[in-house]
C-alpha positions, 0 to 999 in steps of 0.5 A: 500500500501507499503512494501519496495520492491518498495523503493531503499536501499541507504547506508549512509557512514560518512567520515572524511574529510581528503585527501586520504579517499574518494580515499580509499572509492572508492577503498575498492568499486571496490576492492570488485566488488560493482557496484555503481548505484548513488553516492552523497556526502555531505559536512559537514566541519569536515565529509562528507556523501557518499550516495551511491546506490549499486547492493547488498546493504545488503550484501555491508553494511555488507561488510562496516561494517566489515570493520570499515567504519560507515555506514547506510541503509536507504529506498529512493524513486527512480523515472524514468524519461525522461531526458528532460528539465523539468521533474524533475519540474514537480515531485517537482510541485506534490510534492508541490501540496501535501504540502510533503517536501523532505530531499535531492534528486539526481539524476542519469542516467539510464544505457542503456536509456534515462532516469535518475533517481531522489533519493530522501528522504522523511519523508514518503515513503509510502504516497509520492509513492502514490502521485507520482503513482496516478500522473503516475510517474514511480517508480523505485524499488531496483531490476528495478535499478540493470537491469538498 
């Protein structure tokens, strides 16, 4: 199993933390037409980390750099699931089940549905999706998030 094509294209974006930068982020997005799926941001006192899911990831990171902005891509695990008390303690319940520990997760709901979608970063993409299939988790890949 595996091949990227069922993992989600995160961008990782490292901002100084400063007034005006996450206004001038946002606006370099939308200023460019990129639709943003996710969006998260962690703080680390002197930089934060925007990790943003994006309709054209590749194109986008291009885009990012090009325009000086420091930047990464990374490959993340996205799941789809009933937004309802309880669901997403049921894939961290699997998820411990199998001794996998998890780096970061957000979440996200999903356009036009009752779902929402939970991000999340592993040290194994390929052993954590098959945990989650074999437990009926639905993944969900770049391409399922865009028709979202």
């Amino acid at each position: 199993m595996g091949g990227s094509n069922m993992y989600i294209h995160q961008i990782s974006v490292f901002i100084e933390n400063k007034p005006g930068n996450l206004a001038n982020f946002t606006n370099f997005i939308a200023e460019n037409q990129i639709n943003m799926r996710a969006f998260e941001i962690a703080d680390t006192s002197d930089f934060g980390i925007i990790r943003i899911i994006v309709d054209k990831p590749l194109d986008t990171l291009t885009l990012l750099k090009d325009n000086d902005w420091i930047c990464t891509l990374t490959q993340v695990i996205g799941v789809k699931l009933p937004d309802r008390p309880g669901s997403m303690a049921k894939v961290m319940d699997i998820l411990a089940a199998a001794d996998i520990s998890i780096d970061y997760v957000y979440t996200s709901l999903a356009g036009g549905s009752e779902d929402a979608i939970m991000i999340f970063r592993v040290q194994d993409n390929d052993q954590v999706a098959a945990v989650l299939k074999k437990n009926n988790i639905t993944l969900v890949s770049q391409e399922d998030l865009i028709k979202l």
